[in-house]
C-alpha positions in Angstrom: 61.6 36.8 -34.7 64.5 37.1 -36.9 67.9 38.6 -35.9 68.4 42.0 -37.2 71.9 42.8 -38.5 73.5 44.2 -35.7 72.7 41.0 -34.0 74.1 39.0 -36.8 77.5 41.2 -36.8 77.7 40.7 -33.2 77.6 36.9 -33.1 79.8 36.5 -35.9 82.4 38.8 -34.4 82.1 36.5 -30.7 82.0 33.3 -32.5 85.4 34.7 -34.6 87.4 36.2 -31.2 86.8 32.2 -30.3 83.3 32.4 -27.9 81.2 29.4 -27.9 77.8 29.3 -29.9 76.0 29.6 -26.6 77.9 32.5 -25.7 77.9 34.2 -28.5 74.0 34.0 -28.9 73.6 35.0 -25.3 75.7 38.1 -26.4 73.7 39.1 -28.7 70.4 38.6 -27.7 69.4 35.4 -29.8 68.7 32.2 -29.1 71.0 29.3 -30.2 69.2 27.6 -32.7 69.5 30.9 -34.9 72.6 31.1 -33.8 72.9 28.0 -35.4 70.9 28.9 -38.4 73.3 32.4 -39.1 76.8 30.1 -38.6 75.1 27.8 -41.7 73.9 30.4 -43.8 77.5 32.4 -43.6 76.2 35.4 -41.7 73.6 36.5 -44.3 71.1 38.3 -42.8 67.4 38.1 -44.3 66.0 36.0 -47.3 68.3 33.4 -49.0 69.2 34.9 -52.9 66.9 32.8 -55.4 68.0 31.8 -59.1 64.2 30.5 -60.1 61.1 32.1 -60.8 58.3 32.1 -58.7 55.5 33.0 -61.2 54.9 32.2 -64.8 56.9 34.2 -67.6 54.0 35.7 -69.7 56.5 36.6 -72.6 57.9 32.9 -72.2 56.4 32.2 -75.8 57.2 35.4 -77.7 60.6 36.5 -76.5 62.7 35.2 -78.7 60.5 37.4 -81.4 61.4 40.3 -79.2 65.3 39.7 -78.7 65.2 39.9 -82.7 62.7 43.2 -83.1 65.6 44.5 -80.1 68.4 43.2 -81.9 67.5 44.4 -84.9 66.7 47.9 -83.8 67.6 48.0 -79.7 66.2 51.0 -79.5 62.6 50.2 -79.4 61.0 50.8 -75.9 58.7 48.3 -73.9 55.4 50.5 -74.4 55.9 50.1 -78.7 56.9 45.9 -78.4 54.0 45.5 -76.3 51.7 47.4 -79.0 53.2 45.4 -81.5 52.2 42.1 -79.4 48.6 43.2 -78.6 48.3 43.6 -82.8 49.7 40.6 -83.6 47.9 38.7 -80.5 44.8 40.5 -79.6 44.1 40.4 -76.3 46.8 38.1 -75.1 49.0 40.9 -73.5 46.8 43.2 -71.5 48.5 46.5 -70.8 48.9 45.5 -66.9 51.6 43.3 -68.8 53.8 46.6 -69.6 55.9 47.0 -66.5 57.0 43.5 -66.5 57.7 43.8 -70.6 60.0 47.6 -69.0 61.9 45.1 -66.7 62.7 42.3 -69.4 63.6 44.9 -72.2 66.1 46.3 -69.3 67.8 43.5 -68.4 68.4 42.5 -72.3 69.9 45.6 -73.1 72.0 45.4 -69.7 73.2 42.0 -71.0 73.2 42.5 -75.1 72.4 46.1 -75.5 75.0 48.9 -77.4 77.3 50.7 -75.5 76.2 53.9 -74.0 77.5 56.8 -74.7 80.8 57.3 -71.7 81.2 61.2 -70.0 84.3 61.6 -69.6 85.0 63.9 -66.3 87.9 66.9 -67.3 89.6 69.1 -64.5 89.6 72.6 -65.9 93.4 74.5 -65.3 92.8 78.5 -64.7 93.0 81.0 -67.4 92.2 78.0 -70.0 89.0 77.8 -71.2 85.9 80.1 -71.7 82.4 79.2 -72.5 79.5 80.6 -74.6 76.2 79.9 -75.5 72.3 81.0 -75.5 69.8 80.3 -73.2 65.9 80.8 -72.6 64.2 82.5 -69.6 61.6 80.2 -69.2 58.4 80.0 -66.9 59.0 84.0 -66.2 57.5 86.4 -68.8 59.5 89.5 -68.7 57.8 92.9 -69.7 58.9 96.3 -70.7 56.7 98.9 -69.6 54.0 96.4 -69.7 54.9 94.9 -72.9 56.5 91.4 -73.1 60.0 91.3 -73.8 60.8 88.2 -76.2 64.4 87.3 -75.6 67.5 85.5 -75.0 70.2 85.4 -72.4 73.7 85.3 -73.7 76.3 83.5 -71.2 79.5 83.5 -70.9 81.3 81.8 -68.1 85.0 81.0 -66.8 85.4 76.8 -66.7 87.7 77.2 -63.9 86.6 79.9 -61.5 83.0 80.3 -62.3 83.1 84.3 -63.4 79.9 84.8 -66.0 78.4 87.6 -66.8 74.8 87.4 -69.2 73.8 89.7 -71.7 70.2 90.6 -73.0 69.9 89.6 -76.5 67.2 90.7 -79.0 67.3 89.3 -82.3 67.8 85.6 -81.3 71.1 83.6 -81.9 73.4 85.2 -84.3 76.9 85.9 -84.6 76.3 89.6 -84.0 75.1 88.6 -80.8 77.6 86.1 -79.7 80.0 88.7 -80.7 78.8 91.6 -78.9 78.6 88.9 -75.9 82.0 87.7 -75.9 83.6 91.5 -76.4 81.5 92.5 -73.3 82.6 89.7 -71.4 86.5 89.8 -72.0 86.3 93.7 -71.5 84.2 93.4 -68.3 86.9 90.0 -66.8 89.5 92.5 -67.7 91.9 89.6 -69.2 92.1 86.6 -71.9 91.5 83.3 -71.4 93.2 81.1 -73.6 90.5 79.2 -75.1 86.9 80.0 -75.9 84.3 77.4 -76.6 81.4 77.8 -78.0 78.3 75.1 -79.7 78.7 74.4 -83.4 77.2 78.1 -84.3 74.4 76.5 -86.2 71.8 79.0 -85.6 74.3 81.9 -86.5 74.2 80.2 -89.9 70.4 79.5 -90.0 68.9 81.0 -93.6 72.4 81.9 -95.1 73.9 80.9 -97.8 77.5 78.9 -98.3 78.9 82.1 -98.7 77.4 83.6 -95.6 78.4 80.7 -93.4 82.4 81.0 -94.8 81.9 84.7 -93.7 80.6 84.3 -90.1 83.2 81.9 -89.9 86.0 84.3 -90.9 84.9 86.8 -89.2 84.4 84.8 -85.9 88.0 83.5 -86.8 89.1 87.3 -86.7 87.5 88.3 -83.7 89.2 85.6 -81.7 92.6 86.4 -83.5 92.3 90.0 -81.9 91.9 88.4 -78.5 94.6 85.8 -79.1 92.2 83.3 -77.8 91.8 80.1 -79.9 88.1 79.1 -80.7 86.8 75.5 -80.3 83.6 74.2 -80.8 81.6 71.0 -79.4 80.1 68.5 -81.7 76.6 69.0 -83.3 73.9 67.8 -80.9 76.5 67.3 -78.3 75.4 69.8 -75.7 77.2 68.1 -72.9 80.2 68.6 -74.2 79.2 72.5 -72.9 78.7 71.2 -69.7 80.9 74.0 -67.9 78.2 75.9 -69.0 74.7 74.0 -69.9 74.9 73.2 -66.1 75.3 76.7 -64.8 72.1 77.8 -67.0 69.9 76.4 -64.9 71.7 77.7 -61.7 71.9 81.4 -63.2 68.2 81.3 -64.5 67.0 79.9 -60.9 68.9 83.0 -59.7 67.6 85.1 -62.3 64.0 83.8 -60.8 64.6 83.9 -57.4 65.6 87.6 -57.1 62.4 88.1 -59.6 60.4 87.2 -57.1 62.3 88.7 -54.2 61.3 91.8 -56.4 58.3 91.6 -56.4 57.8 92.1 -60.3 59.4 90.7 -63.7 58.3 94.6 -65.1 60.7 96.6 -65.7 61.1 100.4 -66.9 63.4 100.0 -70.2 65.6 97.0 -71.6 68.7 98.8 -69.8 67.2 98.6 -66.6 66.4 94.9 -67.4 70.0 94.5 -68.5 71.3 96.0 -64.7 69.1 93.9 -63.1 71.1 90.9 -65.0 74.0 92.6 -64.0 73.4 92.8 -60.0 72.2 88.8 -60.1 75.9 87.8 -62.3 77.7 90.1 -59.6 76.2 88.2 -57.1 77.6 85.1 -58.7 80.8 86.4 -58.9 80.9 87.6 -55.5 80.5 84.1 -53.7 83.4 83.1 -56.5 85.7 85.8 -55.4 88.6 83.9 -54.0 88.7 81.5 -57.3 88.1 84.5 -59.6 91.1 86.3 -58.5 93.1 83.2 -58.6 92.5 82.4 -62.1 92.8 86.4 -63.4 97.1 86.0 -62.8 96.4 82.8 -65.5 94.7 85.3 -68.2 96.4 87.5 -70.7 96.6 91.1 -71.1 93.3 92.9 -72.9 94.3 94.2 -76.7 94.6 97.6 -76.6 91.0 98.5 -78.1 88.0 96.3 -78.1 87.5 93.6 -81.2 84.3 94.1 -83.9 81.3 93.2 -82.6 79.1 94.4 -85.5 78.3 93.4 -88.7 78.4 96.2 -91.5 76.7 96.8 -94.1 76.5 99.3 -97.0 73.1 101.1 -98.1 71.9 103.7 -100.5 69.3 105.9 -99.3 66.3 105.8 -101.8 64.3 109.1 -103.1 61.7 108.5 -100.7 64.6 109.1 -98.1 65.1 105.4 -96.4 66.8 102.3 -97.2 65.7 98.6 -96.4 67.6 96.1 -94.3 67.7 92.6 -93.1 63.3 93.2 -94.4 63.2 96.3 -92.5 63.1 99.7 -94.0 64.3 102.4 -92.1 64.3 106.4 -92.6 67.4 108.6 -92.4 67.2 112.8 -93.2 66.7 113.8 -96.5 69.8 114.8 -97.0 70.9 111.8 -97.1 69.2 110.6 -100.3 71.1 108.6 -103.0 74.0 109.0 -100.7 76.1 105.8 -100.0 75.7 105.1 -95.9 78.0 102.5 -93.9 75.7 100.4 -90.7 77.2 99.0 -88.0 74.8 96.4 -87.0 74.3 95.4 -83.3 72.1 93.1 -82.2 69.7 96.1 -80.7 70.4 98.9 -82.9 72.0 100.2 -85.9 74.9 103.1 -86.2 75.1 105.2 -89.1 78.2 106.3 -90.8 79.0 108.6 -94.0 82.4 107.9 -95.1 84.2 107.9 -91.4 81.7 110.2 -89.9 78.8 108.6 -87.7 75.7 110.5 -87.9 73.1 108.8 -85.9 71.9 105.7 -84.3 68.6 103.9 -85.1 66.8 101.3 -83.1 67.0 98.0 -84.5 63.6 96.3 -85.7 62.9 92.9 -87.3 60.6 91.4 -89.7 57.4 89.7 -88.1 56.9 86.1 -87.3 56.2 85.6 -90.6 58.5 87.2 -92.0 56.4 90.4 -93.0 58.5 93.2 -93.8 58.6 96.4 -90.9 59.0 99.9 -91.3 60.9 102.3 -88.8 60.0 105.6 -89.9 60.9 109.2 -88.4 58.2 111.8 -89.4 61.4 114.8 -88.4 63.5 113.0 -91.3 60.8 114.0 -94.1 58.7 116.7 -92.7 60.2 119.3 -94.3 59.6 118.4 -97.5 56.0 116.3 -96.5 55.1 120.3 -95.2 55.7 121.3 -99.1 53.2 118.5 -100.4 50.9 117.5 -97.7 48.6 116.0 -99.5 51.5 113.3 -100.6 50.3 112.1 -97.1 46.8 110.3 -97.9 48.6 107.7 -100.5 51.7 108.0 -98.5 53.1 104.2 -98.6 54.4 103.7 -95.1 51.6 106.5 -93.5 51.2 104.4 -90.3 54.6 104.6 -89.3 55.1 107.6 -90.1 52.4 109.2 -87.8 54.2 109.1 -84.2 51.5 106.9 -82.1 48.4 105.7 -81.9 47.0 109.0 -80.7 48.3 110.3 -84.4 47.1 107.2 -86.5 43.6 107.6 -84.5 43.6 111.6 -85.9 44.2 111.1 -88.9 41.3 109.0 -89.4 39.1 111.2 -87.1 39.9 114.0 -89.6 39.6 111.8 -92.9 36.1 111.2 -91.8 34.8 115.1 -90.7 37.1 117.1 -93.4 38.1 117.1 -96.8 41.2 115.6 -97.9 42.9 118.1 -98.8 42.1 120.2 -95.4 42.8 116.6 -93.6 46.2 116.1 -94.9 47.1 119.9 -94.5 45.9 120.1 -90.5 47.6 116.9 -89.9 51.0 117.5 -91.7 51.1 121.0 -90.0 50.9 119.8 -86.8 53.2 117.4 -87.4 55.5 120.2 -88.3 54.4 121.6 -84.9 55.7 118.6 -82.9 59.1 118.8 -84.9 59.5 122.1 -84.4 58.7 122.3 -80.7 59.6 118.6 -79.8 56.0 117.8 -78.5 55.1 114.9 -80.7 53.4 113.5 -77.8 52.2 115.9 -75.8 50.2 117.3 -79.3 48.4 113.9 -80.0 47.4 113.3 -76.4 45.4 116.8 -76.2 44.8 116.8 -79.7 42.8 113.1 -79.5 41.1 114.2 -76.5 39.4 117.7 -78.0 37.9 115.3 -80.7 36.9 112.4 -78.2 35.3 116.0 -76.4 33.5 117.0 -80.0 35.9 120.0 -80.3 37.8 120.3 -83.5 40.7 122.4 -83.1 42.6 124.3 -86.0 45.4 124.4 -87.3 46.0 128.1 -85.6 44.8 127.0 -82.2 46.9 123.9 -81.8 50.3 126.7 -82.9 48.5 129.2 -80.4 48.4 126.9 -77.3 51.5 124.6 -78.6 53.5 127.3 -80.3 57.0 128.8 -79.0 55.4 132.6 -77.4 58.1 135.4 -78.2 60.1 135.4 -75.0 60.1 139.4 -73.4 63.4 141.2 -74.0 65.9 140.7 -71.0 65.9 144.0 -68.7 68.8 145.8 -69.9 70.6 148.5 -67.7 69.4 152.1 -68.8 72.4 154.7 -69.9 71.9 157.8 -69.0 71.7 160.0 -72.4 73.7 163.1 -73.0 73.5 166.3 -74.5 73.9 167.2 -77.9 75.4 170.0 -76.6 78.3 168.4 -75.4 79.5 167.8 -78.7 80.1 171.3 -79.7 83.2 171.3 -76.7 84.5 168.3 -78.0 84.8 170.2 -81.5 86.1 173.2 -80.3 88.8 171.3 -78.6 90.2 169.7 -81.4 90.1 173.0 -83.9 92.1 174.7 -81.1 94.6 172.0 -80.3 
């Protein structure tokens, strides 16, 4: 049997304090003659290290061809040379022959091979640097009321102490959204760091021109002069170089996942409910980070004294037809806004409004389709009055669709198309819609309204304002006065003629 390695260290160690070889095997449980055996082979425990090959080199014939094709091109893997062998000698080099070709391409490149790109380690100071980039909620499909939510996750994250906080972000990557990130983060950490690094901001300049690209810049240049932070950028295709941040993705999303399932459900009731459940997993971050959070706030400085632009505006005119198009999208504003001049603030979710330096309203944000198709977002209330004036503008109406407020609507309108005239289809449809402006019951209309014709019933105009209709409200039960006499006057007259 041979001596393990305790054995081994053993008798070396008697043999070295001076025991005799006898001894020293008798110590350690061996017998002398391996005793004899370790003292020749200098302690080495196990096989002897060999410098020859045991087997025959299959490749002994071709590898000098191979060192070139590696030489010439090192990075050519094992699986491609061996293909190229099998072509130019069929059947020579079976594919059992591929692990032993991975071992032999290995050692080359260990020995004659480029340099490999070094990572150099940094030690991040507090209040220094910042980091920001976009990340993807794989392997969990996220729904809104039962609808799946395509998205992003915005992070931003403290080098030094670990702070992040993650935003929900719409529209994909786009300075709009890295803008509304950062200003939510910094406003939210309460302080400045004094650098803030983000990727090269390719996909904010994905589809724009030269001009476009020199304004995102600009205005990215801007935001960060507000802040007094100074922006950096890693190299193209370098996303290690993020690594204070790339890393903590994965940690954050396995987070994100793990309370997901502690929930019970990846459904949630609106976006913003989506966006505090992001919230509560970040503050849990930031909780087990507490100690180095606080350390590194006394490193960052103060907050300006109002937030930095985090939109992008645009100007529009409002067309005849009451709506102006944007980014492929048209949207609908009241009609007395038409031909007027109208300033948007554009977030990554919605759209503000402004005339001159008054806002007026905020719209929901859409975007073209996968294809690019163009999308409507049309308010029936914006047009109705005027759609009530010529209802029969409605059958060749170009956007009709969107117009109508749901499904229920839409599934009307061609209910009606199909029993009535035009004329009388258009008219019921466009009073009703009047209705629902008036009386804010959009919904509750088309749900009762769908159901009567699913029933067979075909209710009028008259009996959807009967049952839907705002009833006269009774006249509030005033005190009665009691009423005087006439009578009384005729003192009150004398009184004065005598006086």
């Amino acid at each position: 049997m041979a001596a393990t390695k305790q054995q081994v260290k053993v008798f070396m160690d008697e043999r070295a304090s001076g025991k005799s070889q006898v001894a020293a095997a008798a110590k350690a449980g061996i017998s002398e003659r391996t005793g004899r055996r370790i003292e020749q082979e200098g302690g080495v425990v196990g096989r002897k290290p060999r410098h020859w090959r045991t087997r025959r080199d299959p490749f002994e014939t071709v590898w000098d061809e191979i060192a070139k094709r590696l030489a010439t091109e090192p990075s050519l893997d094992a699986l491609t040379l061996l293909e190229w062998l099998q072509e130019r000698y069929p059947e020579a080099y079976p594919d059992q022959l591929l692990r032993t070709l991975q071992r032999r391409v290995k050692s080359w490149r260990a020995q004659h091979g480029p340099d490999k790109e070094v990572m150099f380690p940094q030690t991040h100071q507090p209040g220094q640097r910042a980091l920001s980039d976009f990340t993807q909620l794989k392997d969990v499909v996220i729904t809104i009321g039962g609808v799946v939510l395509v998205h992003l996750l915005y992070h931003f994250r403290l080098a030094f102490s670990g702070w992040c906080h993650a935003r929900v972000v719409l529209g994909g990557e786009s300075f709009t959204a890295l803008a509304e990130g950062l200003t939510d983060s910094l406003e939210r950490l309460g302080g400045v760091p004094a650098e803030h690094r983000t990727d090269s901001l390719s996909a904010a300049y994905r589809n724009l021109d030269r001009q476009a690209q020199e304004d995102v810049t600009e205005r990215y240049q801007e935001l960060c002069r507000h802040y007094g932070i100074e922006p950096s950028r890693n190299n193209r295709g370098r996303g290690h170089e993020n690594g204070a941040i790339e890393s903590p993705h994965g940690h954050l999303k396995r987070r994100i996942r793990q309370r997901l399932a502690l929930r019970g459900s990846s459904d949630f009731d609106s976006i913003e409910a989506y966006q505090a459940f992001i919230d509560s997993v970040t503050a849990g971050i930031n909780k087990r980070n507490a100690k180095r959070i606080r350390a590194e706030r006394e490193h960052l400085a103060a907050l300006p004294f109002r937030p930095g632009v985090n939109y992008t505006e645009v100007i529009v005119r409002v067309t005849t037809s009451s709506t102006f198009s944007l980014r492929r999208v048209l949207y609908s504003v009241p009609a007395r806004l038409i031909n007027e001049r109208l300033r948007i603030h554009l977030y990554d979710d919605r759209l503000i409004v402004h005339h001159g330096a008054v806002e007026l309203m905020t719209l929901k944000r859409l975007r073209p389709g996968p294809d690019g198709a163009r999308v409507r977002n049309i308010d029936y209330r914006h047009v109705i009055g005027w759609l009530a004036r010529k209802p029969r503008a409605l059958a060749g109406l170009a956007f009709r669709d969107e117009l109508l407020p749901d499904a229920n609507w839409r599934a009307i309108y061609q209910q009606l198309r199909a029993e009535l005239t035009l004329d009388e289809a258009c008219k019921r449809v466009v009073g009703a819609l009047k209705l629902a402006a008036d009386q804010d019951q959009s919904r509750s209309i088309g749900t009762w309204w769908w159901a009567a014709l699913a029933a067979g019933d075909n209710p009028t105009l008259i009996e959807l304002q009967d049952r839907f209709g705002t009833k006269p409200r009774p006249l509030a039960n005033l005190p009665v006065a009691a009423q005087h006499l006439l009578a009384s006057y005729d003192g009150l007259i004398r009184e004065a003629c005598h006086g």
